[in-house]
KEVO-668833 format. One line per field, with one value per residue (C-alpha): residue in one letter; x, y, z. Coordinates in pm, whole numbers, plus 32768, in hexadecimal, padded with zeros to 4 digits. Example, Ala and Ser with C-alpha at 12.3 -4.5 7.8 and 13.67 -1.06 7.14 Angstrom:
<sites>
resn <- [A; S] $
px <- [84CE; 8557] $
py <- [7E3E; 7F96] $
pz <- [830C; 82CA] $
</sites>
This chain:
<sites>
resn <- [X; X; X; X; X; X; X; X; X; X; X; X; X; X; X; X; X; X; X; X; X; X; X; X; X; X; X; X; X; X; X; X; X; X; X; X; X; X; X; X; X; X; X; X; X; X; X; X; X; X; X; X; X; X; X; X; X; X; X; X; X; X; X; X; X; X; X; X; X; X; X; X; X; X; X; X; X; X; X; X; X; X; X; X; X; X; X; X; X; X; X; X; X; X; X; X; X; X; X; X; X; X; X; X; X; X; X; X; X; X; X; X; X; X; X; X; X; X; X; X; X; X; X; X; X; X; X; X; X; X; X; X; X; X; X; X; X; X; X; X; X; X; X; X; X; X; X; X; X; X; X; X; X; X; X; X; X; X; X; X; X; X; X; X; X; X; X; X; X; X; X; X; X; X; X; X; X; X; X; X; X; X; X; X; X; X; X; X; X; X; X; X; X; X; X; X; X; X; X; X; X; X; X; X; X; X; X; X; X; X; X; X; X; X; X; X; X; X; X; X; X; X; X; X; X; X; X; X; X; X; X; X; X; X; X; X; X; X; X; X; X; X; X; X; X; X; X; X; X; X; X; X; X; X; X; X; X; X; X; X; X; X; X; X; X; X; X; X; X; X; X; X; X; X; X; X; X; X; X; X; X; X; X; X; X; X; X; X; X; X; X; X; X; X; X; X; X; X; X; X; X; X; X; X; X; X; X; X; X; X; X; X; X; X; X; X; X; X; X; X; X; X; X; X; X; X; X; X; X; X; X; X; X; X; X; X; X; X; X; X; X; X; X; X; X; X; X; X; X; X; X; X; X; X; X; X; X; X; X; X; X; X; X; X; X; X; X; X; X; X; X; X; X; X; X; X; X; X; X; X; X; X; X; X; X; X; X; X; X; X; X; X; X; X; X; X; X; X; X; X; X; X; X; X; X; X; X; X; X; X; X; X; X; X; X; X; X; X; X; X; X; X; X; X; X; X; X; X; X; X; X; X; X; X; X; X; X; X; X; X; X; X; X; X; X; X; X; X; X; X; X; X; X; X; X; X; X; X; X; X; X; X; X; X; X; X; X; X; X; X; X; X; X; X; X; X; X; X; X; X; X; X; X; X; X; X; X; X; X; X; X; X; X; X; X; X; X; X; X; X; X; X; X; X; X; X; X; X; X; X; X; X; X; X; X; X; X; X; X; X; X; X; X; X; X; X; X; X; X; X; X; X; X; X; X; X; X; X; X; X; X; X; X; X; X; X; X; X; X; X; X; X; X; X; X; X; X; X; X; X; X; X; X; X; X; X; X; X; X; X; X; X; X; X; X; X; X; X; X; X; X] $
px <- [7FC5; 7F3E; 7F3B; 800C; 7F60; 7FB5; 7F93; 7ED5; 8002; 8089; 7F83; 7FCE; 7F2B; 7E40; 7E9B; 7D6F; 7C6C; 7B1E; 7BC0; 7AD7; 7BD9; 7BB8; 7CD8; 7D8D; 7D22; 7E8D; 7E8E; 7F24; 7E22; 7CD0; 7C34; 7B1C; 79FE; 790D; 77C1; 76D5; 77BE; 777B; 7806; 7877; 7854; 7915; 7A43; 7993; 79EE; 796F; 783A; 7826; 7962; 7A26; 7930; 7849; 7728; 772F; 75BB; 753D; 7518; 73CB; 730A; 73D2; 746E; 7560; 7681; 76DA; 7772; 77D7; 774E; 76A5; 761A; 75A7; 7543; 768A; 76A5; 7569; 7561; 74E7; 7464; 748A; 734A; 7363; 744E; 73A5; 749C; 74B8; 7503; 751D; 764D; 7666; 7605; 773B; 7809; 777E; 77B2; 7930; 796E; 78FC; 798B; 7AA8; 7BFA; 7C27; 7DA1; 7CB9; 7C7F; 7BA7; 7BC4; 7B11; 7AD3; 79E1; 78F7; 797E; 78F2; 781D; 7883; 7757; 77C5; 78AD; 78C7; 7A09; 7AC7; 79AE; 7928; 77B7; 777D; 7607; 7573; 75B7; 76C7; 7804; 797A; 7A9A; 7B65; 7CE3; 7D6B; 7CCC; 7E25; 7D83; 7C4A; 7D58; 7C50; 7B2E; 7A47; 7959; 79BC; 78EA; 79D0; 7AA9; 7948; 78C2; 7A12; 79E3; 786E; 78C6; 79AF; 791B; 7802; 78D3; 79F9; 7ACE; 7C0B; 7D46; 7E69; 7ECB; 7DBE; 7E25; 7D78; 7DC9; 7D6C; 7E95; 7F9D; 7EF9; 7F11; 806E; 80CB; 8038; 80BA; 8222; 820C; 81EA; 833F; 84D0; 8511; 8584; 84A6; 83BE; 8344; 8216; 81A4; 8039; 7FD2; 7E8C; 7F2D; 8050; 80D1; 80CA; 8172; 82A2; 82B1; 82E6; 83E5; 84B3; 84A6; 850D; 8657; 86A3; 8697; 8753; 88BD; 8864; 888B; 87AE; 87B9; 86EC; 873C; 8624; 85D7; 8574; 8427; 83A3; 82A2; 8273; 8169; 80B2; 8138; 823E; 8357; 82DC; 82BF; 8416; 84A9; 83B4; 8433; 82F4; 8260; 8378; 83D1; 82A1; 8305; 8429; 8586; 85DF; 84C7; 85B6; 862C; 87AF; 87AF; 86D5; 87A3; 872D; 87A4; 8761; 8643; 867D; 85DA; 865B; 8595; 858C; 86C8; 882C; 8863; 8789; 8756; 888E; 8963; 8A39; 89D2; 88DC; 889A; 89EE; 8A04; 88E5; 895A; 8AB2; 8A02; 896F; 8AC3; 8B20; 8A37; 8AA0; 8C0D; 8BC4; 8AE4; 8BF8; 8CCC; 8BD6; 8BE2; 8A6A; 8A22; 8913; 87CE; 8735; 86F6; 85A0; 84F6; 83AC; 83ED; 837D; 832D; 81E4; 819A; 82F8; 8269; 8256; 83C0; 8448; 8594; 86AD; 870E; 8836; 87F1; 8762; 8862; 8999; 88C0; 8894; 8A0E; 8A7D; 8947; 89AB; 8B1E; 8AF0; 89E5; 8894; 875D; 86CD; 855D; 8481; 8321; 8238; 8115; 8092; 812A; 8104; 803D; 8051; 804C; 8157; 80E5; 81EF; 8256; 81B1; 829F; 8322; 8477; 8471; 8485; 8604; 863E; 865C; 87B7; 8730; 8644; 85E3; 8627; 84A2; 83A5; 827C; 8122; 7FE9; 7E8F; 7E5D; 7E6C; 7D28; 7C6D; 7C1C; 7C32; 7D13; 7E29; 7F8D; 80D3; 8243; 8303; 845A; 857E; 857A; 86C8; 8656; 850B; 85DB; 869B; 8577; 84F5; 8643; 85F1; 84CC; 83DC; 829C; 8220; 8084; 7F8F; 7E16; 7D78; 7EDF; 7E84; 7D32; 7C3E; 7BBA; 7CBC; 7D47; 7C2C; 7BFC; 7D9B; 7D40; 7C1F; 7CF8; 7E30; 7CE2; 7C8D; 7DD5; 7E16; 7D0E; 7C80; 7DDA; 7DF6; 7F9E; 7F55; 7E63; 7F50; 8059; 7F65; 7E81; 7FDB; 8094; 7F71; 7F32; 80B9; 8078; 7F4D; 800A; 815D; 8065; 7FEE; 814D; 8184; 805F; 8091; 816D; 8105; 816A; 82CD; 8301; 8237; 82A3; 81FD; 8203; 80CE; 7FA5; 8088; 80A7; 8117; 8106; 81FC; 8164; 825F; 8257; 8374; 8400; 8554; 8583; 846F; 83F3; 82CB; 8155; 80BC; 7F70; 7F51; 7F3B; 7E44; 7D48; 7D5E; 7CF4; 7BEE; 7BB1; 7B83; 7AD2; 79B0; 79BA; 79A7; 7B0C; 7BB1; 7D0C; 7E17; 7F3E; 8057; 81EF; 82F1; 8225; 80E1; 8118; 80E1; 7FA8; 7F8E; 7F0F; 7EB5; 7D83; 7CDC; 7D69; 7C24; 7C61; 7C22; 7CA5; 7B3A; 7BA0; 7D0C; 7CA7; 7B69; 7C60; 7D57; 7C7E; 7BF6; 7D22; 7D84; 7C70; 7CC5; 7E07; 7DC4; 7CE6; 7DC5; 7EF8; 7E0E; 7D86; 7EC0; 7F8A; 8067; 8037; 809B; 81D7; 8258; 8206; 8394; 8404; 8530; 8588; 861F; 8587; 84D5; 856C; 8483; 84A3; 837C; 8345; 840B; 8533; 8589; 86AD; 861F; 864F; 859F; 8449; 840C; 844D; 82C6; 824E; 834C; 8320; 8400; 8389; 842C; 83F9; 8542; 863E; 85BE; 85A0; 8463; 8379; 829B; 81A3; 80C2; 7F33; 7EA0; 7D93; 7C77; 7BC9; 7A9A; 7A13; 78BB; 792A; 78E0; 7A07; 7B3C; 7B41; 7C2A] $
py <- [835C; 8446; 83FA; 84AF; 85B4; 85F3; 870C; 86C6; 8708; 85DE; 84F0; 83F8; 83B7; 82A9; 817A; 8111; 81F9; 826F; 8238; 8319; 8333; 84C3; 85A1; 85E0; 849A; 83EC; 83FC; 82C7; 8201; 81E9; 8078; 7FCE; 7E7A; 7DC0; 7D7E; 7C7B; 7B44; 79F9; 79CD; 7B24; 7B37; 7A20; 7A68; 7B63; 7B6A; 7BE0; 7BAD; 7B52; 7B28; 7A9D; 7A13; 78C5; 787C; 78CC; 7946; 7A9B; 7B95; 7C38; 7CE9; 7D44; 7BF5; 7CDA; 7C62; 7AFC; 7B09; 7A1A; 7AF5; 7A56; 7B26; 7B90; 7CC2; 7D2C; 7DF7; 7E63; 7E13; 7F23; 7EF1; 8006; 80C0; 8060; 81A3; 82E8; 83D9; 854D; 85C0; 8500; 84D5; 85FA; 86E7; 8623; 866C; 87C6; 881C; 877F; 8895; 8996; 894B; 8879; 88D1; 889B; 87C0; 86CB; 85E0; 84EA; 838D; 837D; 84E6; 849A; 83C2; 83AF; 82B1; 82EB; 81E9; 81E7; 8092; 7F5E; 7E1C; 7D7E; 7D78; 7DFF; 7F72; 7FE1; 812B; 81E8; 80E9; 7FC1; 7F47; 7E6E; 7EA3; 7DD7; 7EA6; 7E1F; 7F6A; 7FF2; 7F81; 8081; 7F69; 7E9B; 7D76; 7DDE; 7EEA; 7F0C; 7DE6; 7DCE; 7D72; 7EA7; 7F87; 7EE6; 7F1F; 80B2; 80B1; 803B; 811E; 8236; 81DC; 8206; 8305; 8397; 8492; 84E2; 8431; 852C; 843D; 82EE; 81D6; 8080; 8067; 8122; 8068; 7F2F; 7F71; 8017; 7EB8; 7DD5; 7EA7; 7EA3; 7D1D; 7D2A; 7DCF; 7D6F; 7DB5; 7EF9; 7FB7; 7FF0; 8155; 81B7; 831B; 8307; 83F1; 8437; 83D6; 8340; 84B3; 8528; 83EE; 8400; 858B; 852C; 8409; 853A; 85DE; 84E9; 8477; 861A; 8626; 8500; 857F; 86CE; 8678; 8711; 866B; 8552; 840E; 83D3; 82DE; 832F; 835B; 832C; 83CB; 83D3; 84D7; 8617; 8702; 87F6; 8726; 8603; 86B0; 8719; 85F0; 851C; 8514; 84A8; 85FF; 86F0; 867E; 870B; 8858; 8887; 8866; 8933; 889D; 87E8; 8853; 8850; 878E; 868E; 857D; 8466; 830F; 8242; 812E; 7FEB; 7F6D; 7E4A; 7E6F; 7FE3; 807B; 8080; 7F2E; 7E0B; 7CBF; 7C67; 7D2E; 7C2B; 7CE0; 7DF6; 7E1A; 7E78; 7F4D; 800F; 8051; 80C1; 81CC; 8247; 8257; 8312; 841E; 8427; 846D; 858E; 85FF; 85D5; 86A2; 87D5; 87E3; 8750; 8653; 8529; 850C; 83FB; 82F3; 82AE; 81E6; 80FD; 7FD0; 7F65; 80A8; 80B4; 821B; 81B6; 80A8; 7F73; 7F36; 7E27; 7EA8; 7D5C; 7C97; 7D56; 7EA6; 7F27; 7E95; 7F43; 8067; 8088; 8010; 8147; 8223; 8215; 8231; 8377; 83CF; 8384; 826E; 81B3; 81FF; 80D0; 814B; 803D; 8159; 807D; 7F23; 7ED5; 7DEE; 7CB4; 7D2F; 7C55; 7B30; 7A67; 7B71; 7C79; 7DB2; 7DC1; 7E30; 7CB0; 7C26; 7CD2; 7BD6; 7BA2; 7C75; 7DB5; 7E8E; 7FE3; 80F9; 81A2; 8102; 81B0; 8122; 8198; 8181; 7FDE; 8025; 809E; 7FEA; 8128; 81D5; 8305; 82AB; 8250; 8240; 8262; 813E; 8174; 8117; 8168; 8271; 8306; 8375; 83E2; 84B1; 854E; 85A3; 8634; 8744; 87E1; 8816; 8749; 8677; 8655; 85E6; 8633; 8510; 8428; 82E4; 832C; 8213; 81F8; 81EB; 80CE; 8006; 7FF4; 7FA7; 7E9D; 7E14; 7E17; 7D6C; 7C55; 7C08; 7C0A; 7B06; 7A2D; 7A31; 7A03; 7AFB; 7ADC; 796A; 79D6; 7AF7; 79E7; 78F2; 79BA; 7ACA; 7970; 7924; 7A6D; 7A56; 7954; 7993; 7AFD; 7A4B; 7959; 7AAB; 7B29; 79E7; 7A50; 7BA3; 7CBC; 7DCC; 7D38; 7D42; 7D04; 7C5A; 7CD3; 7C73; 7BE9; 7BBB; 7C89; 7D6D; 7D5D; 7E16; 7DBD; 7EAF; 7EE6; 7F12; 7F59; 7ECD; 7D97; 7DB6; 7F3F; 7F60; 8082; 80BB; 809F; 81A9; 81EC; 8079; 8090; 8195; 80EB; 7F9F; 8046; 80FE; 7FC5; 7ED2; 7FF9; 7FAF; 7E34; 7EDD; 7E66; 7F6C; 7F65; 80A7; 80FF; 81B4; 81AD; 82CA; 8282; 8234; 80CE; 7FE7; 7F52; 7F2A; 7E40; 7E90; 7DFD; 7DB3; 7CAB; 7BCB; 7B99; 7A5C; 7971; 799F; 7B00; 7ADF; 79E9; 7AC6; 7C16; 7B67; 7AB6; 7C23; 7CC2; 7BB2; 7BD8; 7D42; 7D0C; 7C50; 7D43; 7E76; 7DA7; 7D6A; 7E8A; 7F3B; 7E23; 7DFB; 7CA0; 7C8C; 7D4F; 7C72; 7B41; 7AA6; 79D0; 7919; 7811; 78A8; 77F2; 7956; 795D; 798C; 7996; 78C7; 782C; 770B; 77BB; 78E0; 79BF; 7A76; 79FD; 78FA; 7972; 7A52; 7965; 78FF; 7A1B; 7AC9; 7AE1; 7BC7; 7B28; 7C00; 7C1C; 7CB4; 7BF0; 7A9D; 7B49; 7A6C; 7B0F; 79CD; 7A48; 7A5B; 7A0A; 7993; 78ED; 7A47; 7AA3; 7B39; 7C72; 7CF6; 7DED; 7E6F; 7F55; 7F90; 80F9; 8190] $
pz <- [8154; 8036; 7EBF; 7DBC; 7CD7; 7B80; 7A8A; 7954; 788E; 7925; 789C; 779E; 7659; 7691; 75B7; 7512; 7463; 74DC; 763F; 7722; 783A; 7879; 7864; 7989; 7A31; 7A5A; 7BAC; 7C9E; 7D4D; 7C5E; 7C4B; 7BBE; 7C3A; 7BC1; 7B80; 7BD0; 7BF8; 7CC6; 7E0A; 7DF0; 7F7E; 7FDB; 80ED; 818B; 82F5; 8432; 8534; 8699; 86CE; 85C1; 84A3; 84B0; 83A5; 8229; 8217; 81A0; 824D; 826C; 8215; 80B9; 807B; 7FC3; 808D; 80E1; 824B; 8347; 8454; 859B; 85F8; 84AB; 8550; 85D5; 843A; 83B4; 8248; 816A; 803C; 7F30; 7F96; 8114; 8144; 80E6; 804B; 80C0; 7F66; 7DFB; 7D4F; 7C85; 7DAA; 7E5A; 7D62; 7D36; 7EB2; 7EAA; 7D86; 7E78; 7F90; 7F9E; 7F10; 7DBF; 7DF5; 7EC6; 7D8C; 7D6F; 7CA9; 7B5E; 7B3E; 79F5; 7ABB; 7C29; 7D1A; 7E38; 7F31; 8050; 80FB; 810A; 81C9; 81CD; 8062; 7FB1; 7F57; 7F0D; 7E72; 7E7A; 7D8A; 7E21; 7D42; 7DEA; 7DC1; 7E07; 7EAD; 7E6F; 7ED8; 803C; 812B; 8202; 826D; 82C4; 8359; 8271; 8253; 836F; 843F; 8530; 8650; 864B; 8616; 8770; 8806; 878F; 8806; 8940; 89D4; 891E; 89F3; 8B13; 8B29; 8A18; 8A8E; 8A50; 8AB3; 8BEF; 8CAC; 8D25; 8C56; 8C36; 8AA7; 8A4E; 8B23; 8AAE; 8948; 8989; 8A1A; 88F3; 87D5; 885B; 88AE; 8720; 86FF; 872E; 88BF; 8895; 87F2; 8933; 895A; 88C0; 8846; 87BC; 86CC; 85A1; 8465; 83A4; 8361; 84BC; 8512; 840A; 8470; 85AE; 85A4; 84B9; 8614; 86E5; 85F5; 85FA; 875B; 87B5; 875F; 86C0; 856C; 844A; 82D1; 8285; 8134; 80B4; 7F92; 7E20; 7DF3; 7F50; 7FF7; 8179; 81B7; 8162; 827D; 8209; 82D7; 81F0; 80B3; 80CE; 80EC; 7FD9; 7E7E; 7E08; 7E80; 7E71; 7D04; 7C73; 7D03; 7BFA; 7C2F; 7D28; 7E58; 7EE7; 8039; 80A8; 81A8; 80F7; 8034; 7F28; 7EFF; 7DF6; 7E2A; 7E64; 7D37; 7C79; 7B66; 7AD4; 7BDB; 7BBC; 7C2A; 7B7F; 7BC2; 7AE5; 7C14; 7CBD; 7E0D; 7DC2; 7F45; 7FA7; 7E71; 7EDB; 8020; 7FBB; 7EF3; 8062; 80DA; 7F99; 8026; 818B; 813F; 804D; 8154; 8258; 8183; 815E; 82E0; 82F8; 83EF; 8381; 847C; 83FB; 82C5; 8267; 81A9; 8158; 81C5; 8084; 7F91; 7F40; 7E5F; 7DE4; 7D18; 7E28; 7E46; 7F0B; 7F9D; 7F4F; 8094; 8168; 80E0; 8213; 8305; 8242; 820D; 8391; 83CB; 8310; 83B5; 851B; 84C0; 845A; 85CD; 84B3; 851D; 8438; 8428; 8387; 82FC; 8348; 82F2; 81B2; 8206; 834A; 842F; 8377; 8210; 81AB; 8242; 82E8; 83BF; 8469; 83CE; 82A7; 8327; 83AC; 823F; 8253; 836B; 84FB; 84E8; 8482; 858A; 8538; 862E; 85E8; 855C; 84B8; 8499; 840C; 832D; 83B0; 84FD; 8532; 8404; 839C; 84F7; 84F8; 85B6; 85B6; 866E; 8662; 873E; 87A2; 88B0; 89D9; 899D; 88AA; 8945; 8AA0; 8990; 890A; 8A8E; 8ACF; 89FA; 8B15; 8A35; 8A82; 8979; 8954; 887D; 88D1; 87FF; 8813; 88DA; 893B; 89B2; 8890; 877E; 8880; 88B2; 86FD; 871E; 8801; 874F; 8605; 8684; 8716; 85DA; 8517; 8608; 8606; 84BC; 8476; 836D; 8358; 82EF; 81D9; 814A; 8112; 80A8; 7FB7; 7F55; 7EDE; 7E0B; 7D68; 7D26; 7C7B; 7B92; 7B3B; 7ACB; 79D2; 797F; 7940; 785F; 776F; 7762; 76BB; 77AB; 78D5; 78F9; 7AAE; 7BAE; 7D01; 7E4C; 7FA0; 8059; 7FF3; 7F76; 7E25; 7CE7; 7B7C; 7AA8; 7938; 7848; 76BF; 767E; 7736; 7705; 7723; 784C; 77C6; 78AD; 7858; 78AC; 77D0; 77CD; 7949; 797B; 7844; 7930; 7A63; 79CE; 7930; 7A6F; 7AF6; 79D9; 7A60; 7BE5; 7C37; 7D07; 7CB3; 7C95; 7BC1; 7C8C; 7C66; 7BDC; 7A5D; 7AEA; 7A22; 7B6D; 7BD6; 7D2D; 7DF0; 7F81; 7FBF; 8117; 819B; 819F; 8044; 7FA8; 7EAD; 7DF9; 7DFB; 7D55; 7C5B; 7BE4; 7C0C; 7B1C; 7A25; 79CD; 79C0; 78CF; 77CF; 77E6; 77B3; 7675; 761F; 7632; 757D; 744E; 743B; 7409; 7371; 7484; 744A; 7301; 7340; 7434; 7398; 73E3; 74CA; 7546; 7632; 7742; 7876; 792D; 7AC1; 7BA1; 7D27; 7DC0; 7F0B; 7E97; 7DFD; 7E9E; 7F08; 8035; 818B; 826B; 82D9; 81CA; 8095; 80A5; 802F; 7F69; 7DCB; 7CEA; 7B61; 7A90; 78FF; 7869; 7941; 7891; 7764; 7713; 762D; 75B7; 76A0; 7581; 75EF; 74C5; 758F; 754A; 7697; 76B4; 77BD; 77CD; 7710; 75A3; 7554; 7634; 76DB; 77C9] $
</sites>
């Protein structure tokens, strides 16, 4: 899915002076690395097929890799790869021809990514990034098992799907085995958008109905369909964007929405508010199509929807002749760790009736595809009109499905989400301790969100603070991004090769920064009080959520324990003379 753009009169004041974040530059997803580090390579998967020695590659040695092969990647080394144009003529020719609402991150200095190999990112000069925010190289960057996959049926036959193949009923047959029995029929499409525009055609089709609930703040595409029914988007074209037939519920979100974590039952609370909305639409003589929603909301500011909602969502749905459509687009294929889908951390009792799946499916690939049952895709042939897609399920795009599911599988990248997500949960809510500014620690898998807050007990979101860290971590080449309804949440969606290494260096520098940023605006000093209310926190051993998904499910939040000793007096130091945003 797309990122959200932002006027410059919607950019904070940066918090700290002689910050050189440029105006104009709030926008969600920007992120930052580092430089020069040891072991700064380590956890990078991939070779011949599924990794083997630690060795360098050659001939750069810029890259440690477990490739054997070693040749299956070349390794380049900053001046292996001969650039067409430099930087600025880049930059210049972007100006010129490319629209001016396509933004780019960092707009003072943007980065010129040339190459990356598994979690890391090397612009023109050589330098590395951690990337902690590219869900879209779901098994790294570059792997080299899904690239031979490509090359080899490139080599042989790419078509469209009108031709008999077997790549396409294969891949049909593996991705459903993934998935609750009856969700079995497959339409395979280019991108997350086409695939959420056409699951909005499917739920119309089925019994005729039009209007769509939709949550707060979500976003689900950049076709018109999608922008009509995506707060996130439609909001920013003033009050009256929002279509008719197009109806909001409140998010699920137990930590800024209408329901908190104080709520006896927030999830059934939630839902009642859907049902709010389909009996005043029932009364206006509308008819409801379909819910949909993220099955956890990422642009939304990584909410984790509370255990049940769904199900009582969907009860009340397909009373009124609605489907429930789950977005997988951003957190599917493992993302969460114990489970494949996120919808699964709801529990075995609640199945979708379409699923949507994009940007990991094809580790970069474009592809995607909408999976539904098997009545409502007779419904949606009943109609006579032919449904086709020249690029959908080609060879191709199956074959890199193939090789992706491969080596989700056996590099058992579900098992490392829960293992390395649990222990970034945990270094985050020590970071939550120490500091002022971070008020919630929300994750499950590597899917993670820290909410920064300037005030613990009133939330009030942090949103300069937000954008000076990225910019921040960007100076120590950590590539993280800021997203949510205030921009105030730092996201966390990295491949999922990421490594322990790589959360405990990520955190430690967002830490020092941290400290850094509170003194320097005497954050620290204002919320020098505590008390000794014990803070709650929901870890792998104390948890509300269901079997199966309590292993890697954390919600630490800051106001609800009202605990505001998280005062770091220990001073941390950055490679860094003066803080800037």
């Amino acid at each position: 899915m797309g990122m959200g753009e932002r006027s410059e009169r919607d950019v904070p004041s940066c918090p700290v002076p002689s910050c050189p974040v440029p105006a104009g530059q709030a926008g969600g997803r920007e992120g930052g690395g580092r430089r020069g580090l040891p072991g700064a390579g380590a956890g990078i998967r991939g070779g011949e097929p599924f990794g083997g020695s630690d060795g360098r590659c050659s001939p750069c040695r810029a890259v440690p890799c477990r490739a054997v092969p070693c040749r299956a990647v070349p390794c380049l080394s900053a001046g292996g790869m001969e650039e067409l144009y430099s930087k600025a003529e880049t930059l210049a020719l972007r100006r010129k021809h490319i629209g001016p609402s396509c933004k780019v991150f960092y707009a003072k200095d943007p980065l010129k990514i040339v190459r990356a190999q598994g979690q890391y990112m090397f612009d023109e000069k050589g330098e590395k990034y951690l990337d902690c925010i590219n869900n879209v190289a779901h098994v790294g960057h570059s792997h080299p098992y899904v690239i031979k996959a490509a090359t080899k049926q490139m080599e042989l036959l790419n078509t469209n799907s009108r031709f008999l193949h077997d790549n396409l009923v294969q891949y049909a047959q593996r991705l459903t085995a993934t998935l609750p029995e009856k969700l079995s029929v497959c339409y395979f499409v280019n991108s997350g958008s086409e695939a959420n525009d056409l699951a909005l055609r499917l739920a119309r089709q089925y019994r005729g109905h039009q209007d769509v609930i939709t949550l707060e703040n979500a976003y689900h595409g950049h076709v018109t369909s999608l922008i009509d029914i995506s707060p996130y988007k439609f909001n920013q074209l003033g009050k009256d964007s929002k279509k008719e037939y197009v109806h909001v519920a409140p998010s699920p979100d137990i930590y800024r929405g209408k329901y908190r974590e104080d709520h006896p039952d927030p999830a059934s609370a939630y839902a009642e508010e859907v049902k709010k909305i389909i009996e005043e639409t029932q009364k206006n003589g509308r008819k409801i199509a379909a819910f949909i929603a993220e099955s956890m909301q990422s642009c939304g500011g990584q909410v984790i929807p509370p255990v049940g909602y769904f199900q009582k969502v969907a009860e009340y749905v397909r009373a009124a002749g609605g489907v429930f459509i789950a977005d997988e687009v951003q957190v599917g294929f493992g993302r969460v760790g114990k489970h494949f889908w996120a919808f699964q951390l709801q529990g075995e009792d609640f199945v979708p009736d379409i699923v949507t799946m994009g940007k990991p499916i094809g580790n970069g690939h474009p592809m995607s595809c909408v999976v539904t049952t098997r009545e409502i895709a007779e419904g949606f042939g009943a109609s006579g009109l032919e449904y086709f897609n020249t690029f959908g399920g080609n060879p191709v795009s199956c074959a890199i499905g193939l090789a992706v599911l491969d080596v989700i599988e056996k590099e058992d990248l579900q098992g490392n989400a829960t293992r390395v997500g649990n222990y970034l949960l945990e270094l985050l809510a020590e970071q939550k301790e120490k500091h002022p500014l971070v008020g919630d620690i929300r994750g499950v898998g590597l899917f993670v969100g820290v909410d920064l807050v300037k005030d613990k007990q009133k939330r009030t979101p942090a949103t300069a603070e937000a954008l000076h860290l990225i910019y921040k971590l960007k100076e120590h080449q950590i590539l993280l991004s800021a997203d949510g309804p205030y921009r105030n949440i730092l996201k966390f969606k990295p491949p999922m090769c990421f490594t322990m290494e790589d959360a405990k260096h990520a955190v430690e520098t967002l830490d020092a920064l941290l400290t850094e940023l509170e003194e320097a605006t005497g954050m620290k000093t204002e919320n020098n009080a505590s008390t000794n209310v014990p803070c709650k926190r929901k870890t792998t051993e104390e948890s509300s959520q269901p079997e199966g998904a309590s292993e890697s499910i954390g919600h630490v939040n800051g106001a609800a324990c009202r605990q505001e000793n998280g005062i770091y007096s220990k001073k941390r130091s950055v490679p860094s003379k003066r803080i800037r945003t």
